[in-house]
C-alpha positions as CSV (number, residue, x, y, z in Angstrom):
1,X,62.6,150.3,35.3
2,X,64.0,149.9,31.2
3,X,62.9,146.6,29.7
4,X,66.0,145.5,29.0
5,X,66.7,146.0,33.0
6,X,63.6,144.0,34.0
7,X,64.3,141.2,31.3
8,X,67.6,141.0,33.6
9,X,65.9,141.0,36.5
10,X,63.6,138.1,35.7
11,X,66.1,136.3,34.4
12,X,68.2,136.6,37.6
13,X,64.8,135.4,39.7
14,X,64.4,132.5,36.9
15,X,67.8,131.2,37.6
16,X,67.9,131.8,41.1
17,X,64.8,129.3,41.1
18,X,66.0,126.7,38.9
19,X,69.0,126.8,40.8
20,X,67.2,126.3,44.3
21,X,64.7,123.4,42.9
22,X,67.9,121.6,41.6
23,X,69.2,121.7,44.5
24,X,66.8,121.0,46.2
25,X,65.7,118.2,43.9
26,X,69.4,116.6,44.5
27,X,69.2,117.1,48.5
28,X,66.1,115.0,49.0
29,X,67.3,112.6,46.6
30,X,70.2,112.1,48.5
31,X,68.3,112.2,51.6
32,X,66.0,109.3,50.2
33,X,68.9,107.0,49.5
34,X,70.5,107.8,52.6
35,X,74.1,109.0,51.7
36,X,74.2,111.4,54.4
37,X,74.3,109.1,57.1
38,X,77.0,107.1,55.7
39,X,79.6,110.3,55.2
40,X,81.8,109.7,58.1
41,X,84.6,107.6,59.5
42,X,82.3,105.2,61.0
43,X,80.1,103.9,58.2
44,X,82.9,104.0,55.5
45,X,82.7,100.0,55.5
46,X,79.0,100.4,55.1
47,X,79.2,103.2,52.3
48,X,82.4,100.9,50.6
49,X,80.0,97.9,50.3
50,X,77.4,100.1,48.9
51,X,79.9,101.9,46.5
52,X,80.9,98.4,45.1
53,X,77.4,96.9,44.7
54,X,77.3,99.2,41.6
55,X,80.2,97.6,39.9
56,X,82.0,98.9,36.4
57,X,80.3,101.6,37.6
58,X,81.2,102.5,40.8
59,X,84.1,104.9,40.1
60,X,81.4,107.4,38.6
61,X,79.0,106.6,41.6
62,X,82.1,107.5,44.1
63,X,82.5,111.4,42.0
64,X,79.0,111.9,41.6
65,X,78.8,111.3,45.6
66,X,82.1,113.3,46.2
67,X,80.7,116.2,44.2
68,X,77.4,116.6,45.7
69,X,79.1,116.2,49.3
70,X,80.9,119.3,48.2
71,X,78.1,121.0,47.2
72,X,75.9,120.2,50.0
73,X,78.5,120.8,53.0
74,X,79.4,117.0,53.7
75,X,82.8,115.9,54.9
76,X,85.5,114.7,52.7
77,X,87.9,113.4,54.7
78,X,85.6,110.0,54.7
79,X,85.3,109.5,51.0
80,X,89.0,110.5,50.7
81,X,89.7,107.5,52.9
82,X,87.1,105.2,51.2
83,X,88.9,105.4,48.0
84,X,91.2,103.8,49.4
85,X,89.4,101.3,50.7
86,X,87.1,101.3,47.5
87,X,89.5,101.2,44.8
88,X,93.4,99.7,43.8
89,X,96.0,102.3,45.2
90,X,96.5,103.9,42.1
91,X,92.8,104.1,40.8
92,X,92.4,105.7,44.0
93,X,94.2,108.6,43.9
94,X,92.8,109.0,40.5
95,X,89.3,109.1,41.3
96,X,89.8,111.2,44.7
97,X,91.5,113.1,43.4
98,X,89.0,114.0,40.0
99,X,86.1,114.2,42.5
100,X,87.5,116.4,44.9
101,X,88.8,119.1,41.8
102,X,85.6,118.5,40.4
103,X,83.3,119.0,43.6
104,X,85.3,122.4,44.5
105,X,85.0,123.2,40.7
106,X,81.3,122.5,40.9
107,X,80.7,125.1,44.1
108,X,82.4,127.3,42.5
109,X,80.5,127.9,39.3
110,X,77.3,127.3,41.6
111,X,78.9,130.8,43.2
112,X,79.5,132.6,40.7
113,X,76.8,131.7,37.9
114,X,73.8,129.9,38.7
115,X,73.2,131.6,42.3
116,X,75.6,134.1,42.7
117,X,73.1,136.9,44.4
118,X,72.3,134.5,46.9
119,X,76.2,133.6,47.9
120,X,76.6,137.2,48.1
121,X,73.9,138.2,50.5
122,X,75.2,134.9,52.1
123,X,78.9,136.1,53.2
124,X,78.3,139.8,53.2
125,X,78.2,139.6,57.0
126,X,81.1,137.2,57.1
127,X,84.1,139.0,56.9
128,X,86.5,136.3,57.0
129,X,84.8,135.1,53.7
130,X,85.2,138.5,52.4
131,X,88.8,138.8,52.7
132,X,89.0,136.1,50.1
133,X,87.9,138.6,47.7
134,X,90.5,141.3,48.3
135,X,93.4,138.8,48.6
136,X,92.4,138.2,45.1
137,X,92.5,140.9,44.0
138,X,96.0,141.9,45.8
139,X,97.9,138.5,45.2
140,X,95.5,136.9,42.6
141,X,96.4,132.8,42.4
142,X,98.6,133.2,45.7
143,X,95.7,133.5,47.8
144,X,94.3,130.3,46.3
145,X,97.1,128.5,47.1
146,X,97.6,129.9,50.7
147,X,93.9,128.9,52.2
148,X,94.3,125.3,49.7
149,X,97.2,124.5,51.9
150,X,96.6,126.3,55.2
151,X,93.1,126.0,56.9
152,X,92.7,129.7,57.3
153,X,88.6,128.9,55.9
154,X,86.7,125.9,55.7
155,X,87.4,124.3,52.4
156,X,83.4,124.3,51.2
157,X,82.7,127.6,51.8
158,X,85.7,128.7,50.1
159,X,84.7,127.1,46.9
160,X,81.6,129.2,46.8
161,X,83.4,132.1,48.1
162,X,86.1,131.9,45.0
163,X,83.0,131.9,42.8
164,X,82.6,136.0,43.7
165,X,86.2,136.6,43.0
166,X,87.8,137.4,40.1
167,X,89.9,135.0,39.8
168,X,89.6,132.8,36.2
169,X,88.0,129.1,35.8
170,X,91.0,127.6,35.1
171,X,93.4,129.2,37.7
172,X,91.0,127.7,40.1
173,X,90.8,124.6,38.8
174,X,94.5,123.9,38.3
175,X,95.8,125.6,41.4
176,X,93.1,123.5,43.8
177,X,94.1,120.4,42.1
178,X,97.9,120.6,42.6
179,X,97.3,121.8,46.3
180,X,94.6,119.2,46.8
181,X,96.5,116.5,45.4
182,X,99.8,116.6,48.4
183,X,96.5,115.6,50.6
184,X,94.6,113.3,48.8
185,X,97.4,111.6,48.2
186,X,98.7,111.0,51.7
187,X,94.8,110.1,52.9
188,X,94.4,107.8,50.2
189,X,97.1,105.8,50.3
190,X,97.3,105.6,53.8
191,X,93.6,103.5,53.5
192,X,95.0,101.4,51.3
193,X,97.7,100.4,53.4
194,X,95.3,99.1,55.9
195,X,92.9,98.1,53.0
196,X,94.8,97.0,50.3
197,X,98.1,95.1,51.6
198,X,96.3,91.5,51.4
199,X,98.5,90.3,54.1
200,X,101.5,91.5,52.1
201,X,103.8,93.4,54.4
202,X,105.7,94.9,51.9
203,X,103.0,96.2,49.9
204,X,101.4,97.5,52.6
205,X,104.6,99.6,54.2
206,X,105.3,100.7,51.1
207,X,101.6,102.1,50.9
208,X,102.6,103.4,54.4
209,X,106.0,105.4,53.6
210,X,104.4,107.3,50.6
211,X,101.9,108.2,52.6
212,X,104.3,109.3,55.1
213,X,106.6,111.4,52.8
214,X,103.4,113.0,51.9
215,X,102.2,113.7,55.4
216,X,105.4,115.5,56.1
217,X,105.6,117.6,53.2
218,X,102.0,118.5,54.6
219,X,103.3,119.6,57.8
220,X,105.7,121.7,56.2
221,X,104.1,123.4,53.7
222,X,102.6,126.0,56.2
223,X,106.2,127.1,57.8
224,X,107.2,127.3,54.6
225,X,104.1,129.4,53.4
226,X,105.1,131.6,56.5
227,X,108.3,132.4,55.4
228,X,107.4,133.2,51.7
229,X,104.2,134.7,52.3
230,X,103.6,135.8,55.8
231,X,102.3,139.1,55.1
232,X,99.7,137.4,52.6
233,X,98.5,135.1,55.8
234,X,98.6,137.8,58.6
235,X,96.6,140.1,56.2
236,X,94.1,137.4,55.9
237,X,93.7,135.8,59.4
């Protein structure tokens, strides 16, 4: 083996490390404070009053959180919902939806620079996973959009997944954030209408009805997808 091709080498083994102690660093600091046990439907009034102890601050708290449960597997559904509990209607939205673009964004560079030999020999055997590749490379940002808005793979693997495919940064980042946002949206403000309405009837079906619209454009979106691009989906199911 060259020098040059051992210098490579080491330097893939370097980062691969770094990589893994990062990780590993940020997993048993999460495990000390004890976020993992809040991350679901039933301890979102328990993770809200911890959110809120941390004040001005707590909208960066909330990403930080939202990225590293994309990172490390967690659900998002429950911190979808505690921005809306968390945070004004509006502000809400905002903030889900930055963390949940920026989470995805952060898997996916994880993917395809810091430990990309490791996601490979991950999905090799998972052929599923590697269909995302060629419907890349066949339909480029179409496929992006098709398994954002249809649950054809689980939404953290593809983020790692995306990060072997050839697809550019800021496709990705721009495509999952407009297909994201329909979502986040609907989740969001449906929180707040329980959260937020202070008694205020109004306010709080108005909350309801835009979450409505948004849950039917939802529910459409697939037929739709279907119609337009059913030989994309079949090819990839």
């Amino acid at each position: 083996m060259s020098t040059e091709a051992k210098e490579k080498q080491n330097n893939k083994v370097l980062k691969l490390v770094v990589t893994g102690v990062i990780i590993i660093v940020i997993a048993l600091l999460l495990r000390y404070i004890g976020v993992q046990k809040y991350i679901n439907l039933d301890n979102v009034n328990r993770l809200q009053n911890w959110i809120q102890d941390f004040g001005i601050a707590a909208p960066i708290v909330y990403i930080l959180i939202y990225i590293a449960a994309c990172i490390f597997f967690l659900p998002g559904l429950p911190l979808g919902v505690l921005a809306g509990i968390a945070f004004p209607p509006v502000e809400a939205v905002i903030y889900a939806s930055i963390a949940s673009t920026l989470g995805a964004t952060a898997a996916f560079l994880i993917g395809r620079y810091a430990a990309r030999d490791l996601i490979e020999d991950w999905i090799k055997d998972k052929q599923h996973l590697n269909r995302i590749d060629q419907g890349v490379k066949d339909n480029g940002w179409r496929m992006l959009m098709i398994t954002r808005l249809i649950p054809i793979f689980p939404f953290n693997l593809q983020n790692y997944a995306y990060g072997l495919t050839d697809i550019k940064l800021s496709t990705y980042f721009f495509v999952s954030w407009g297909c994201m946002l329909p979502g986040t949206i609907a989740y969001v403000l449906s929180a707040s209408a329980l959260a937020q309405g202070d008694g205020n009837i109004g306010r709080t079906f108005m909350y309801l009805a835009i979450a409505g619209v948004f849950f039917v454009i939802i529910s459409l979106i697939p037929k739709w997808l279907e119609k337009s691009h059913g030989e994309i989906i079949n090819e990839i199911k």
